[in-house]
VMD Tcl script that draws the C-alpha trace (Angstrom):
set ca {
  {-24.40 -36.93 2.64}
  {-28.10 -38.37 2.15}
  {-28.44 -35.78 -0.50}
  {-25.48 -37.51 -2.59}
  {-26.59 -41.22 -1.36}
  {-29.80 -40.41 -3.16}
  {-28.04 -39.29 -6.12}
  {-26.24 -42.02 -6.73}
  {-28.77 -44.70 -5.94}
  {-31.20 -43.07 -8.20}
  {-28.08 -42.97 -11.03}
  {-27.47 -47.23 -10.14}
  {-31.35 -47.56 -10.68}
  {-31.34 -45.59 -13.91}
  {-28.59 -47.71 -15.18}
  {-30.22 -51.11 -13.90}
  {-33.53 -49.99 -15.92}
  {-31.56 -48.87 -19.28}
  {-29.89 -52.74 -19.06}
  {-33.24 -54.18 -18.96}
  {-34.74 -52.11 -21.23}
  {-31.59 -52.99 -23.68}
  {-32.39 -56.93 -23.16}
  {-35.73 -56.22 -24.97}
  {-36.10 -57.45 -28.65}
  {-35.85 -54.67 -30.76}
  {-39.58 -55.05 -31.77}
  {-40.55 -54.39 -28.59}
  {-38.70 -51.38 -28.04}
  {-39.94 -50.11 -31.44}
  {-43.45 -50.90 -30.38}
  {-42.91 -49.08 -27.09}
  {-41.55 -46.05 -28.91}
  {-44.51 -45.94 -31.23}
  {-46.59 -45.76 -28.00}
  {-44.26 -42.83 -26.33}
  {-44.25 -40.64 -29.86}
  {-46.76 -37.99 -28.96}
  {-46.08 -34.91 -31.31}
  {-48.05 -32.32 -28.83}
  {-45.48 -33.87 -25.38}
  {-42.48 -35.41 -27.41}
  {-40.55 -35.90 -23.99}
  {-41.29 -39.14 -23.09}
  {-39.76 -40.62 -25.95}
  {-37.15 -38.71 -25.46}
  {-36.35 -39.55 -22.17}
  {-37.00 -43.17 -23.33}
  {-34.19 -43.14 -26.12}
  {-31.90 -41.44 -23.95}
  {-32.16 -44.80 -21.11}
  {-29.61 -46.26 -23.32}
  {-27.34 -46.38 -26.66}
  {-28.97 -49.58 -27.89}
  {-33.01 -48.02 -27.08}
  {-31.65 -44.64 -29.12}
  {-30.38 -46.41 -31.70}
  {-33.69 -48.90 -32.05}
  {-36.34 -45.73 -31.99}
  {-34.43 -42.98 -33.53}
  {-35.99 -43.10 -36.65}
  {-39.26 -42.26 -34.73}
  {-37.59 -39.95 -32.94}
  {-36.41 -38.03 -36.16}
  {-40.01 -37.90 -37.63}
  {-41.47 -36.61 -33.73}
  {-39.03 -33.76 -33.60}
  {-40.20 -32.68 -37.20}
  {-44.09 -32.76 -36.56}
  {-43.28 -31.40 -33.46}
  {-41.75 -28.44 -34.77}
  {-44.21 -28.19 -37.13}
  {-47.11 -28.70 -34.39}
  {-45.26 -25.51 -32.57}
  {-45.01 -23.22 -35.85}
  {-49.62 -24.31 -35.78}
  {-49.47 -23.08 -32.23}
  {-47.70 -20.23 -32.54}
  {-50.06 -18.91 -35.61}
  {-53.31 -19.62 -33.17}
  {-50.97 -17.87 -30.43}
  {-51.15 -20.99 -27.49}
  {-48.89 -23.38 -26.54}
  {-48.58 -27.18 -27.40}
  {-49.78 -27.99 -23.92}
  {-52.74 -25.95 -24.26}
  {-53.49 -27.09 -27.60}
  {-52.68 -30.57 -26.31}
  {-55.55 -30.13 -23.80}
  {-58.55 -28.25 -25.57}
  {-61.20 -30.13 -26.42}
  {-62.62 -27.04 -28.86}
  {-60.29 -25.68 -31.21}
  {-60.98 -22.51 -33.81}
  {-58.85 -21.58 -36.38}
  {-60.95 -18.95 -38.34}
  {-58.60 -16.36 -39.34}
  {-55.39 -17.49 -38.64}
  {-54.27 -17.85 -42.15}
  {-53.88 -21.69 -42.34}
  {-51.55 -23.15 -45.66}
  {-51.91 -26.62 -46.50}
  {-49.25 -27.68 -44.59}
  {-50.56 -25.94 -41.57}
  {-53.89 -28.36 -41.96}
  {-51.68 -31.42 -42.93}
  {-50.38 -30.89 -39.26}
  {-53.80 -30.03 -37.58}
  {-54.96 -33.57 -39.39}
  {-52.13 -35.41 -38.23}
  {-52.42 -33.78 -34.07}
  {-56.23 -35.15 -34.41}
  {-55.15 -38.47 -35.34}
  {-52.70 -39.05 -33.42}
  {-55.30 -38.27 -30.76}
  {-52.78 -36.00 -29.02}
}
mol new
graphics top color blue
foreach p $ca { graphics top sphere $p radius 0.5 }
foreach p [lrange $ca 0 end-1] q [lrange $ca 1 end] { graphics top cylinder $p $q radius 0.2 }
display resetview
């Protein structure tokens, strides 16, 4: 019974913090999606347009451009044969013979400023 208690508090707080977040000016919740959108750990704005229909709605254009540079971030990985979350976390990164296209470096340009 605690088990379910827990549930269900954690659900009303959830729902509490999507209402407040949907009282923001939409500014503000663009401005804190900007902030969320990293293309190496996409996640957190994810979880942050999925608080509420009127957050979604307010950041999913920069959630349409994060899943495509993510995807694209993965395909760089995947060529240098490590994840995003290792990638995300080296501070030295080679990519000598990995056969790199221009659109491969567009995307290594756009991970290092993005300082993910």
């Amino acid at each position: 019974f605690d088990k379910e208690r827990m549930v269900r508090t954690r659900r009303q707080e959830a729902r509490e913090a999507a209402l407040a977040l949907a009282g923001l000016p939409e500014d503000a919740l663009r401005v804190l999606g900007i902030h969320l959108s990293n293309l190496m750990r996409p996640w957190a704005l994810v979880t942050f347009a999925r608080t509420c229909h009127a957050v979604h709605t307010v950041v999913h254009g920069e959630l349409c451009k994060l899943r495509e540079l993510h995807a694209a971030a993965r395909s760089l990985c995947a060529k240098k044969g490590i994840s995003c979350s290792e990638m995300h976390g080296a501070t030295v990164l080679d990519f000598n013979s990995c056969g790199l296209n221009a659109v491969d470096c567009s995307v290594l340009v756009r991970i290092s400023a993005s300082g993910a």
